[in-house]
C-alpha positions as CSV (number, residue, x, y, z in Angstrom):
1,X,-130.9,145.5,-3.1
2,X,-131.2,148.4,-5.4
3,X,-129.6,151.6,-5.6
4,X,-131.0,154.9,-5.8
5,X,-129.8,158.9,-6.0
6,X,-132.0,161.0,-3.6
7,X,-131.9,164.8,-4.1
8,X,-133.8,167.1,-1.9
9,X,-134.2,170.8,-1.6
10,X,-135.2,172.1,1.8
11,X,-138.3,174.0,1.6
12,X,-138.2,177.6,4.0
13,X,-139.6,175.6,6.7
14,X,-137.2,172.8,6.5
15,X,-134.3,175.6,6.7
16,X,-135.7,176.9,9.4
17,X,-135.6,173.6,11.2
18,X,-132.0,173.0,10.1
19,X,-131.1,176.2,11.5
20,X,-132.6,176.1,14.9
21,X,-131.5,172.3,14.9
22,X,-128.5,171.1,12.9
23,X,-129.1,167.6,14.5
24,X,-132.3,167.4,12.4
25,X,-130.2,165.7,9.3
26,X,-129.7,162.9,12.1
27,X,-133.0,162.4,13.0
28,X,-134.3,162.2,9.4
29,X,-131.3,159.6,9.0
30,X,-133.4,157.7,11.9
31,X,-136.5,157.6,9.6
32,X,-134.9,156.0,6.3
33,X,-133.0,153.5,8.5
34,X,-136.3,152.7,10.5
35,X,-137.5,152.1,7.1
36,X,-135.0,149.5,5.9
37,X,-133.3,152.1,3.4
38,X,-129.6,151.8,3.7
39,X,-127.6,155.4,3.7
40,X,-124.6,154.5,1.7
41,X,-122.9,158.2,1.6
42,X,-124.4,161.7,2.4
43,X,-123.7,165.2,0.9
44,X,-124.5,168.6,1.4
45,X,-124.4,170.3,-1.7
46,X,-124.4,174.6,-3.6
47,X,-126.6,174.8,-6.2
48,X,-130.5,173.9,-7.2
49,X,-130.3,171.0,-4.0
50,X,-129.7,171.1,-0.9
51,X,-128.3,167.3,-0.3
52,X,-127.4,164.1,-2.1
53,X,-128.0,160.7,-0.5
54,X,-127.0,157.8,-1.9
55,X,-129.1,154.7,-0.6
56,X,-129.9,151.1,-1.0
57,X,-133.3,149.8,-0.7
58,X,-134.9,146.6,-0.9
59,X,-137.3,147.7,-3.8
60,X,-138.9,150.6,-5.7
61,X,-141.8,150.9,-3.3
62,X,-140.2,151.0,-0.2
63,X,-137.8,153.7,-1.8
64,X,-141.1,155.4,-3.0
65,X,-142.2,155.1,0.5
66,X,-139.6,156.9,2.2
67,X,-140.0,159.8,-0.4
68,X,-143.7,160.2,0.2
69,X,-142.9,160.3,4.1
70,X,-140.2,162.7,3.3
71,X,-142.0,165.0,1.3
72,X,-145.0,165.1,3.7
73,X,-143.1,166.3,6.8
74,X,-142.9,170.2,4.8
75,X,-139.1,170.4,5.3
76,X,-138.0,168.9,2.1
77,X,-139.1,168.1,-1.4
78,X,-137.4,165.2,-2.9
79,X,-136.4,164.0,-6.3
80,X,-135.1,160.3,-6.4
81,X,-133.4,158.4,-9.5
82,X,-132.6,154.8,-10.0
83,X,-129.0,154.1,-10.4
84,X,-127.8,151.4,-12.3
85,X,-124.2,149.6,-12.3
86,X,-122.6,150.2,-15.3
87,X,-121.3,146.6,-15.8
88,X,-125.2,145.5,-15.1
89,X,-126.2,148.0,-18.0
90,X,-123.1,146.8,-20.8
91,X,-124.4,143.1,-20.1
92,X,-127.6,144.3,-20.3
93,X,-127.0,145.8,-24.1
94,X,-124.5,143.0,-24.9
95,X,-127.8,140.3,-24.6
96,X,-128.9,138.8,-27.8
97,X,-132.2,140.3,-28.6
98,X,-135.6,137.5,-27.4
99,X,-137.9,140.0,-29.5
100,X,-138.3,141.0,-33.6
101,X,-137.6,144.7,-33.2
């Protein structure tokens, strides 16, 4: 399973919903589960976003999946990273070189 950072921004529509229904956050929590997306820790945040999720998928398309669905609700725009372990990345750069350049 992979890791990924998943920022969102609430658009006016979203805040709206938020406000009327602060239980909302738990029903979009519903959706990424329902997906197979693991939430590993969740943040509200001050600044340019609105949230920080840290989740696990199974792979890159099911992560871009739950995005898309996200996204296409209105309420929220969403900008997600791939996060890699640090000790995956040093043994990554410590590997002799397989190609010329």
């Amino acid at each position: 399973m992979s890791v990924y950072l998943m920022l969102t921004t609430l658009t006016d529509e979203g805040r709206k919903s938020l406000q009327e229904n602060p239980d909302f956050l738990k029903e979009v929590n519903k959706e990424v589960e329902h997906l197979g997306v693991k939430i590993l820790s969740q943040y509200a945040l001050l600044g340019q976003y609105d949230f920080v999720n840290i989740l696990e998928a199974p792979s890159d398309e099911v992560i871009a999946k739950l995005a898309i669905r996200l996204s296409a609700g209105g309420g929220m725009h969403t900008m997600t990273l791939a996060a890699i372990p640090i000790e995956g990345l040093i043994a990554t750069l410590k590997e002799k070189k397989s190609t010329p350049w």
